[in-house]
N, C-alpha and C positions, 0 to 999 in steps of 0.2 A: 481554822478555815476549812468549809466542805471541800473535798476533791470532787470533780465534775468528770463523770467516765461517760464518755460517747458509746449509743447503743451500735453493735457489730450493722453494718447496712442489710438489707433482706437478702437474701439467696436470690439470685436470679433463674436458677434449676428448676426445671419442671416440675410439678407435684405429682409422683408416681402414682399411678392409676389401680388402684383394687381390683382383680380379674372378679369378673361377676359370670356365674353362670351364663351359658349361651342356650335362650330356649330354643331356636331353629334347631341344633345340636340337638335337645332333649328329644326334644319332638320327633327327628327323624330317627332317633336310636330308639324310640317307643317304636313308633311306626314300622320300624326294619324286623322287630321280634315280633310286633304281632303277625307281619308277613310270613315270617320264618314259623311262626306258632300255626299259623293257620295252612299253608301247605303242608307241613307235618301232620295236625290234625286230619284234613284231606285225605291223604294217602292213608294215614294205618285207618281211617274209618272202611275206608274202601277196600285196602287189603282186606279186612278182618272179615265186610260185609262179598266180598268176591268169595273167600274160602270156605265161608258158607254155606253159598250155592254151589261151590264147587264139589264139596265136603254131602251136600244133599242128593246133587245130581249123582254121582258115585255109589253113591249106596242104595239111591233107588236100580240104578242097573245091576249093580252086583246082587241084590237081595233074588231079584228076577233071574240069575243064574243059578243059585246057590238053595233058593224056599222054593221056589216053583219047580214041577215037573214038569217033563218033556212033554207030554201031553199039553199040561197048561198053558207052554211056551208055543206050541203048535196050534194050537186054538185060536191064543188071541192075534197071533201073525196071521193065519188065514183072515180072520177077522177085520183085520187092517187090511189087508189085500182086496178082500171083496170090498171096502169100503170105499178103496183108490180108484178100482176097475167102474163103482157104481160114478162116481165121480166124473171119471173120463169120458162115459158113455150116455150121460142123462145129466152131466154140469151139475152148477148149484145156483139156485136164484139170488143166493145172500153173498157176499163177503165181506168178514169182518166183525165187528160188534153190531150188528146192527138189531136194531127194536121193533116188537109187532107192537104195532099203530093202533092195536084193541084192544091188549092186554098189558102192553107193557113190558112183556119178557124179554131178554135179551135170547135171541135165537140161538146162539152157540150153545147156552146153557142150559136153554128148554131144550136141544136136541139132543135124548136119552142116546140113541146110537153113536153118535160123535160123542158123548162123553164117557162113554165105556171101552167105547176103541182104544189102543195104547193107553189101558188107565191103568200105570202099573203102581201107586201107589195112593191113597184116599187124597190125598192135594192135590193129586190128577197129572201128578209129572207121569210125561210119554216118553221122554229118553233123556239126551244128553250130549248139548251142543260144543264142538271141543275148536276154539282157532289155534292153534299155537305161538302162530304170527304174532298173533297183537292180543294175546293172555287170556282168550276167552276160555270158559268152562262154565257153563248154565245148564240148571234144568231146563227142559223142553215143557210148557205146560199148554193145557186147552185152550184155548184165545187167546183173545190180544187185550183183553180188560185189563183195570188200572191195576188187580188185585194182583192178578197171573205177572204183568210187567214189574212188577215188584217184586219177586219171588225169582227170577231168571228171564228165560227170549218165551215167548207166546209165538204159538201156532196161528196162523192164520185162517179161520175161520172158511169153508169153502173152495180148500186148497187140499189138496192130498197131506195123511197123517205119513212123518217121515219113514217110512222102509223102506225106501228103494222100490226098484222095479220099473222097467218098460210103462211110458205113460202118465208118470209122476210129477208134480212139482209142489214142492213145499216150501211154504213162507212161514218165517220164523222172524218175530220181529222184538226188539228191543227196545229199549230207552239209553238214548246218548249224552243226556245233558242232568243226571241223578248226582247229587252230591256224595249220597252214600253207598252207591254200587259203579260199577264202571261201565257193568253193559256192555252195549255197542260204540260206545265213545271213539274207539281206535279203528272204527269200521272203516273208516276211509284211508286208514293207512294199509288197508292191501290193494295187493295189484294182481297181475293177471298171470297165473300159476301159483300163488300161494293154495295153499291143500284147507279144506274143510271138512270135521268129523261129526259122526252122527253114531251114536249110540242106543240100542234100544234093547230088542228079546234075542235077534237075530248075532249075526256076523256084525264087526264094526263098521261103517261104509265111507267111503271117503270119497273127495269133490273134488275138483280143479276150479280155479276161477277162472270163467273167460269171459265175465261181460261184466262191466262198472259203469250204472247210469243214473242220474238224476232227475228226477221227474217230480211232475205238482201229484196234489194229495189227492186229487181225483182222477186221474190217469192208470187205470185198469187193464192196461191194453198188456202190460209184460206178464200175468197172470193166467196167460191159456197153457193150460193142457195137452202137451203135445204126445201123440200117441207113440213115438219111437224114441222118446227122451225120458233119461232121468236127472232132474234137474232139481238143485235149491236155490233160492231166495233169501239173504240175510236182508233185512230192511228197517231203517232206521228213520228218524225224524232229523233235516236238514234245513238251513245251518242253525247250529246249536243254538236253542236259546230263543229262538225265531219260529223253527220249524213251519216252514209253510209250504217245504219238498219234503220227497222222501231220496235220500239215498240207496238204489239198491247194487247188491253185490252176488253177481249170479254164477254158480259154478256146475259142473254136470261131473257125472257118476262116473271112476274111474276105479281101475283095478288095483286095490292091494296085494302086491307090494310092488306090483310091473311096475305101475306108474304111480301112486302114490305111497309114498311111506308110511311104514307105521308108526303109529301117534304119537310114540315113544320116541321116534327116529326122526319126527318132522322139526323142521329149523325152528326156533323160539327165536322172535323178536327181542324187541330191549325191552326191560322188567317195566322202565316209569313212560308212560306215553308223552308223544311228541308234545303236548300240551303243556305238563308238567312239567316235563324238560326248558320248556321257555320258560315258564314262570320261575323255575329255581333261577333259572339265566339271568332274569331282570332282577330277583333278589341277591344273588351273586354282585351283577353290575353292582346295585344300591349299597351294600355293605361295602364291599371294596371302595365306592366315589366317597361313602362316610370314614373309615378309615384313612382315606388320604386326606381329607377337611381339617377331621382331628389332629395328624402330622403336622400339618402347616401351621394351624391353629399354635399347638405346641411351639414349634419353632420360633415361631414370632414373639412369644411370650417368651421365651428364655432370653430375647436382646433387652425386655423392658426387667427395673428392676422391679422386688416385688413388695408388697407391706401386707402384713401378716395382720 
C-alpha cells in the first residue's frame, strides 16, 4: 500500500526583495562630480590663464628698467605727459572704441600718437595694473577692444594714458564675466580705502578708493578731466552676464609709503572669489545631503534580509 505524505503548507514570510540599483542615487553622484569636475576646471584654467598676464605684465615693466636707457625712459614719460596736458586742455571728441563712419577705422587704432605713447612693448602693453585686494595683476593695453580685453584691463580710449600727475584720469577697463581669465570679476568686492597700483617707466604709483558707483553704458558724465586731480577708473560691465551698467571703482593718487603701502606690503584678499566660494558651498551642501541619502539608504537595508 502507497504511503500519502502531506505537502509542508506555504510559507507565509515575505519574499525578500533584491536590492536594485537606485538611479536617482546614480544620477546625483554623476551630477555631484561633474560639479566638482567643472569648478576645478574653472579655477586652474583661470589661475593658469591670470598668471599669464600676470607673468606678461611683469616682464614688460621690468624689460623697460633693465633694456631701455634713461634717456629712452625719459622720452617716452615726457611724451605721455605732453599727451595728458594735450588732453586736459583741448579734450578728445571720441571715447572708447569708437568707428569713422567713412572709413571704417577704429579711431584708437588709426590714432599713430595714442599708440606710440606708453608703447612699451610691440602688443602695445603700457604698464601694469596691480589690486591685491581681490588678485588683480594685468597688463594695461591700448583700448578697450575685444582683442586688448582678452589679453589683460584696456585703457580707455580718450582718457589720460596712466602716469600720474596733476589733471589726470584714467580708465582702465575689463571683462568680469570670461570663463578663462578672471579680470575684473572681484571688482565689486572692494570698498573704500583698498590701494590700487600702476606700473609703468616711472616710480610705482599708488590709488586710494573713495568712490564706488553704478551707472548705465551711456553715462559719460564720471569721465571729466579734472585739472587738480589725479584720479583712476577701474570699470567693468554689470551685472554679470547681463551687462547693461557699468560698475565704476574710483580711487585718487596718494603717497608711497605715507599713505599707501607698498605692493609687497598691501593686505591680499582671499585667493578664491566670493563667487567661487558659494559655489563650492552649494557643492559642499550637495555631497554631504548625498552622503547622508546613502547612510540611510544603508541602514534600512541592513533590517531587510538579503538574496544573493
Amino acid at each position: 500500500m502507497t504511503a500519502v505524505v502531506d505537502a509542508p503548507p506555504p510559507s507565509s514570510a515575505p519574499t525578500p526583495r533584491r536590492r536594485r540599483p537606485n538611479a536617482y542615487l546614480i544620477i546625483s553622484l554623476v551630477f555631484l562630480v561633474a560639479c566638482v569636475g567643472l569648478v576645478a576646471w574653472v579655477l586652474g584654467e583661470r589661475a593658469y590663464s591670470d598668471r599669464l598676464m600676470a607673468n606678461r605684465a611683469q616682464a614688460a615693466v621690468q624689460a623697460v628698467q633693465e633694456e631701455w636707457t634713461q634717456e629712452e625712459r625719459d622720452a617716452m614719460l615726457a611724451a605721455a605727459h605732453e599727451y595728458n596736458v594735450a588732453l586736459l586742455t583741448g579734450g578728445s571728441p571720441t571715447l572708447g572704441e569708437a568707428t569713422d563712419p567713412f572709413s571704417g577705422e577704429v579711431l584708437s587704432e588709426a590714432d599713430e600718437t595714442y599708440q606710440s605713447v606708453m608703447r612699451l612693448t610691440d602688443s602695445g602693453i603700457m604698464g601694469r595694473l596691480q589690486v591685491p585686494q581681490i588678485g588683480v595683476d594685468l597688463p594695461i593695453l591700448h583700448g578697450t577692444s575685444e582683442s586688448a580685453l582678452r589679453q589683460g584691463a584696456g585703457h580707455l580710449y580718450g582718457t589720460s594714458v596712466p602716469v600720474g600727475g596733476d589733471g589726470t584720469l584714467s580708465v582702465l577697463s575689463a571683462h568680469s564675466g570670461q570663463v578663462t581669465a578672471t579680470g575684473f570679476l572681484r571688482l565689486s568686492e572692494l570698498k573704500h580705502g583698498d590701494y590700487i597700483y600702476i606700473q609703468s617707466i616711472g616710480d610705482t604709483l599708488g590709488y586710494v578708493v573713495d568712490d564706488i558707483d553704478v551707472i548705465a553704458s551711456d553715462d559719460f558724465s564720471h569721465f571729466v578731466i579734472e585739472p587738480a586731480q589725479d584720479r583712476i577708473i577701474l570699470m567693468t560691465c554689470t551685472p554679470i552676464g547681463i551687462n547693461t551698467e557699468r560698475l565704476l571703482v574710483t580711487a585718487t593718487r596718494a603717497d608711497i609709503p605715507d599713505v599707501v603701502p607698498a605692493v609687497e606690503d598691501a593686505p591680499v584678499g582671499d585667493a578664491i572669489p566670493l563667487l567661487f566660494q558659494r559655489a563650492l558651498w552649494v557643492v559642499g551642501a550637495l555631497v554631504l545631503l548625498a552622503v547622508v541619502r546613502i547612510v540611510r539608504r544603508r541602514r534600512r537595508r541592513q533590517r531587510q534580509p538579503f538574496v544573493p
